[in-house]
N, C-alpha and C positions, 0 to 999 in steps of 0.2 A: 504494500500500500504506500502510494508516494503520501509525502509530507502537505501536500495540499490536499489531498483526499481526507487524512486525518485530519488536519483542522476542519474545515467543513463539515465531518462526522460530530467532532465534540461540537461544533459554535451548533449544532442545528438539536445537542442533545441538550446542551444547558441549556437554548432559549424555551426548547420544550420545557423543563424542570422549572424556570423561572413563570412560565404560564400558568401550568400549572400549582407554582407553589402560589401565586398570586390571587387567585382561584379561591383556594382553599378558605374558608371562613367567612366569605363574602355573605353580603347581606343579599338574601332573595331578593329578586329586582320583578316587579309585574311591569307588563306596559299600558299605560294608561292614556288614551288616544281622547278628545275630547268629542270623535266619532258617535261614540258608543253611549255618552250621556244623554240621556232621556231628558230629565229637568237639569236647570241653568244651576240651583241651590244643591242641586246634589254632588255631592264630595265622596260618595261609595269609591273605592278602589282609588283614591289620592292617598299616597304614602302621607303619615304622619310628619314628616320633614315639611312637604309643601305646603299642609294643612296648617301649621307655625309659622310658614315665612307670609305666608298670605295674611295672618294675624298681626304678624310684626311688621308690616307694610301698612297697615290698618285698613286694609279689602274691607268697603261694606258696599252692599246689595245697591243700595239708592244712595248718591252724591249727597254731602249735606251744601254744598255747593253748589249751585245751579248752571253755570256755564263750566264748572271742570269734571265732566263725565270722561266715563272709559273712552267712551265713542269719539269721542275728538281730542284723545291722548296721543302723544304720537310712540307709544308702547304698546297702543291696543292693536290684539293681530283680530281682523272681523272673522265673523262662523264663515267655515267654507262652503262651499255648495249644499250638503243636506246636512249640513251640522244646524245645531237650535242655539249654542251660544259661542261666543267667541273665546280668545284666551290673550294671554301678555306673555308679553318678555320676560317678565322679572319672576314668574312664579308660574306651575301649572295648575291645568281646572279650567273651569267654565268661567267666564268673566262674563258679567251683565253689559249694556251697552249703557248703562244709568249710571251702575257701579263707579267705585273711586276707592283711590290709595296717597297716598300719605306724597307718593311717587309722582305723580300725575304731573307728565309735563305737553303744554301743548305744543300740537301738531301744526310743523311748520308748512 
């Protein structure tokens, strides 16, 4: 076996071993598409992580601001084709078009 054969054997078995040890203990990951949400307030199947940053952004349902809504944030991504609500940048889930955050900056 030439000397380049061998390396290539090891670099191709540690990056395996480093995959895999990387792997190992990881937190189950679901995927959460905003396809799939039926209602706009439903948070079913949002990890606990985004369900806090959406808190700690101060996400509420209806602006208490009347010109700074999601809808003309320049963070809001709008619902796609048969999706019912939209979503942002900064956090996943359903975002209201009324909605507002702490974040809200507007669309230039």
């Amino acid at each position: 076996m030439t000397r380049r054969a061998l390396l290539k054997k090891l670099v191709a078995r540690s990056l395996l071993v480093l995959g895999i040890s990387s792997s190992c203990g990881s937190e189950k990951t679901t995927t959460y598409t905003l396809a799939e949400v039926t209602s706009c307030d439903d948070l079913t199947g949002l990890p606990e992580s985004e369900v806090a940053k959406r808190k700690q952004l101060g996400y509420v349902e209806t602006s208490p601001i009347d010109d700074n809504i999601c809808g003309n944030c320049q963070l809001y991504l709008p619902p796609l084709e048969d999706a019912k609500c939209g979503g942002c940048q900064l956090f996943k889930g359903p975002v209201l078009e009324k909605g507002y955050c702490t974040y809200w900056a507007p669309r230039m």
